[in-house]
BALOBA-1460 file (C-alpha; in Angstrom, 3 decimals):
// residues 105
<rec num="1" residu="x" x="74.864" y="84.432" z="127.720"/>
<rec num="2" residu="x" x="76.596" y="81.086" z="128.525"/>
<rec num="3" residu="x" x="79.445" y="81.725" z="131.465"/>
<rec num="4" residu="x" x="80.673" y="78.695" z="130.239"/>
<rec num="5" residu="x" x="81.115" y="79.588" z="126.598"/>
<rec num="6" residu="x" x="82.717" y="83.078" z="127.747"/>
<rec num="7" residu="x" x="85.219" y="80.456" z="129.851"/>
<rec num="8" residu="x" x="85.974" y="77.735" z="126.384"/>
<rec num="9" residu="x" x="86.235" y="80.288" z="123.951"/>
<rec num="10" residu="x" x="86.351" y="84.205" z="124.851"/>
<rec num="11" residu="x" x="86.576" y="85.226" z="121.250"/>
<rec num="12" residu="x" x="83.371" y="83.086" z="120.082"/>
<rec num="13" residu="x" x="81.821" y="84.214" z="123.241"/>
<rec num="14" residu="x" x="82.346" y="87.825" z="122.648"/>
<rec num="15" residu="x" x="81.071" y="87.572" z="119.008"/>
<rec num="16" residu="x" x="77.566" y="85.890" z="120.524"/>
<rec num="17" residu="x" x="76.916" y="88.774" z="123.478"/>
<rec num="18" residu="x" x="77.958" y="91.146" z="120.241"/>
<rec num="19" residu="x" x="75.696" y="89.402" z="117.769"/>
<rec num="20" residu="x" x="72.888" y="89.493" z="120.603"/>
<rec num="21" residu="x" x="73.243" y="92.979" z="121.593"/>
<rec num="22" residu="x" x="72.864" y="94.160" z="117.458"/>
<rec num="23" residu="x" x="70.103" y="92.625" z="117.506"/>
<rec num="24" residu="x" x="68.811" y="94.414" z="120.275"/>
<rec num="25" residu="x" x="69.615" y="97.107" z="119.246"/>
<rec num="26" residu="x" x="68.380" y="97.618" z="116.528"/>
<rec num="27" residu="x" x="64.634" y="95.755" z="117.083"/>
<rec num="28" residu="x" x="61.776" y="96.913" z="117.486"/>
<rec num="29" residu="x" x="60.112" y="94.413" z="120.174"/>
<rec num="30" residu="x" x="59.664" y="95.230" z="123.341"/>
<rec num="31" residu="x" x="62.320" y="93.676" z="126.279"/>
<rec num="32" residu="x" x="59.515" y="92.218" z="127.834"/>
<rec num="33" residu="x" x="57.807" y="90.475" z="124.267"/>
<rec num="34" residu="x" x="61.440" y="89.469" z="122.880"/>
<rec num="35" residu="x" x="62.205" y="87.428" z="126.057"/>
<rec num="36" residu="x" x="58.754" y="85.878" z="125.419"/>
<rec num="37" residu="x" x="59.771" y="85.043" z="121.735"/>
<rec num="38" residu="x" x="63.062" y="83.711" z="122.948"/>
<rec num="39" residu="x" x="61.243" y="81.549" z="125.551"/>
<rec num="40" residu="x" x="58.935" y="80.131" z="123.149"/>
<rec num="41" residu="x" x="62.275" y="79.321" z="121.034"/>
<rec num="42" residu="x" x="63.693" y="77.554" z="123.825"/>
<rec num="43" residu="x" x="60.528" y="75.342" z="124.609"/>
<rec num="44" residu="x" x="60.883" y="74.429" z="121.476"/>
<rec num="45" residu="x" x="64.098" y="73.286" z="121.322"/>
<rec num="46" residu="x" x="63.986" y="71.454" z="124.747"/>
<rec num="47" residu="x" x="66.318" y="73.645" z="126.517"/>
<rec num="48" residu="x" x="65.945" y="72.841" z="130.140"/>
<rec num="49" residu="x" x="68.378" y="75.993" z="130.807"/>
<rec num="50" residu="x" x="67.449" y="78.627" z="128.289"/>
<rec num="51" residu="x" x="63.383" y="77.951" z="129.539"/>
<rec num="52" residu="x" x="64.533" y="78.901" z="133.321"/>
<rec num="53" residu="x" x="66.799" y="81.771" z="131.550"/>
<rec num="54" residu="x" x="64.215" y="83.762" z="129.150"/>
<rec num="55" residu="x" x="60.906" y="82.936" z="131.717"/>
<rec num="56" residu="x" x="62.920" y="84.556" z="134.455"/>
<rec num="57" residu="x" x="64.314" y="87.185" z="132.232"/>
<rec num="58" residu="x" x="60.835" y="87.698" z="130.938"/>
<rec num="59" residu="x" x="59.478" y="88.015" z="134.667"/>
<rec num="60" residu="x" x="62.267" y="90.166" z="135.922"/>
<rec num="61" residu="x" x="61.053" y="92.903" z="132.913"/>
<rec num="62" residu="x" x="57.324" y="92.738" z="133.744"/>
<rec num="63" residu="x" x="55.638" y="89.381" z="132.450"/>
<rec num="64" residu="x" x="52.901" y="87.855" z="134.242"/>
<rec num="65" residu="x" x="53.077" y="84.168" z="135.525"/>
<rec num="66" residu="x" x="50.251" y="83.691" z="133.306"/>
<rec num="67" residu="x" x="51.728" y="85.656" z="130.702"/>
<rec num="68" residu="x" x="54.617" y="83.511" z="131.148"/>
<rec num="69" residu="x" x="53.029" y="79.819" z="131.183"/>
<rec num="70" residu="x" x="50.704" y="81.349" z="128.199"/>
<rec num="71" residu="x" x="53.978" y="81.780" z="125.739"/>
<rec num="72" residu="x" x="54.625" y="77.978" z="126.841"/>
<rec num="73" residu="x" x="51.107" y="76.596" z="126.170"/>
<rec num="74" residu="x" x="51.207" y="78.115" z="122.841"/>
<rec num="75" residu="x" x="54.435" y="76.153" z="121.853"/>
<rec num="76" residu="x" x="51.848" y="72.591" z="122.341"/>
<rec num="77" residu="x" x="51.015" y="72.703" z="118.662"/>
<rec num="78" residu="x" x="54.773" y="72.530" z="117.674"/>
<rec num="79" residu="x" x="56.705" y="70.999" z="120.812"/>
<rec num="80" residu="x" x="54.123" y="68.522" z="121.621"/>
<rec num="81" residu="x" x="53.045" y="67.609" z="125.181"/>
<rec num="82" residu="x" x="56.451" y="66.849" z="126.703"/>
<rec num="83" residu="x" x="58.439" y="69.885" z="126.115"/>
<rec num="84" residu="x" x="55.644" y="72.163" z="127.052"/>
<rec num="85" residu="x" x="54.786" y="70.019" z="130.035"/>
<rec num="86" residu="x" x="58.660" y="69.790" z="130.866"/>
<rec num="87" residu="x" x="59.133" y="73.763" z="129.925"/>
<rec num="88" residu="x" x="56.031" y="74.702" z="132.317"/>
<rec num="89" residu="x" x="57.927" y="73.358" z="135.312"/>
<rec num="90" residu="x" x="61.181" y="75.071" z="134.240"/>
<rec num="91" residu="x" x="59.831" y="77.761" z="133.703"/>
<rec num="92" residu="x" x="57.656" y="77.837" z="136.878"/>
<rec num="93" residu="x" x="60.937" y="76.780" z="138.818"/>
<rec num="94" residu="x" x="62.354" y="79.878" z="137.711"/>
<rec num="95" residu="x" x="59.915" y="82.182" z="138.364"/>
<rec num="96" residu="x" x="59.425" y="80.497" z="142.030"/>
<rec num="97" residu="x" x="63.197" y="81.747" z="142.646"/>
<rec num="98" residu="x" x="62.420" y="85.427" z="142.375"/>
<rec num="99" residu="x" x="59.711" y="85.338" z="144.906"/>
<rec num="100" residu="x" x="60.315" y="89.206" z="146.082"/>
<rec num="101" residu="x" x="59.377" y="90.107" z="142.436"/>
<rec num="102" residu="x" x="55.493" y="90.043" z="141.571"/>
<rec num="103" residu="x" x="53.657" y="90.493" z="138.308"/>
<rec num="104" residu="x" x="50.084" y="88.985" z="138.113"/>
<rec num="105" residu="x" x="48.927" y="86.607" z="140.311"/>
């Protein structure tokens, strides 16, 4: 969740953590495969910070680099060449910061 939204608007801020903890809650996905769904969401949409967010999130619970950079590559047909080329270096930037943590090769 957005530190900054929390700071602007505490009320909107507190709805989003509640709206994203529901859901949760109440899924069925793994941690692991919903932070891969939300990274693929992110590629999508060109987010820069939510790419570094979800891939590292997505590490931290157990993904594999290559499980990682996989979820990205699959976005190609959609995103097109420069957000997945753009969200493969975010996302490798992110993972590159947690080098004590290791999943794959």
């Amino acid at each position: 969740m957005s530190d900054m939204l929390m700071r602007v608007n505490p009320q909107v801020g507190a709805a989003f953590e509640g709206m994203c903890k529901a859901i949760e809650d109440t899924g069925t996905l793994e941690p692991k495969v919903r932070e891969l769904v939300r990274l693929a969401c992110v590629v999508t949409d060109r987010s820069t910070y939510g790419i570094r967010l979800h891939a590292l999130k997505a590490y931290e619970l157990g993904a594999t680099r290559e499980e990682v950079t996989e979820t990205v590559m699959n976005c190609l047909p959609v995103a097109g060449i420069e957000a997945v080329s753009s969200g493969l270096a975010a996302a490798m930037t992110a993972m590159e910061s947690k080098r004590g943590v290791h999943h794959g090769s």
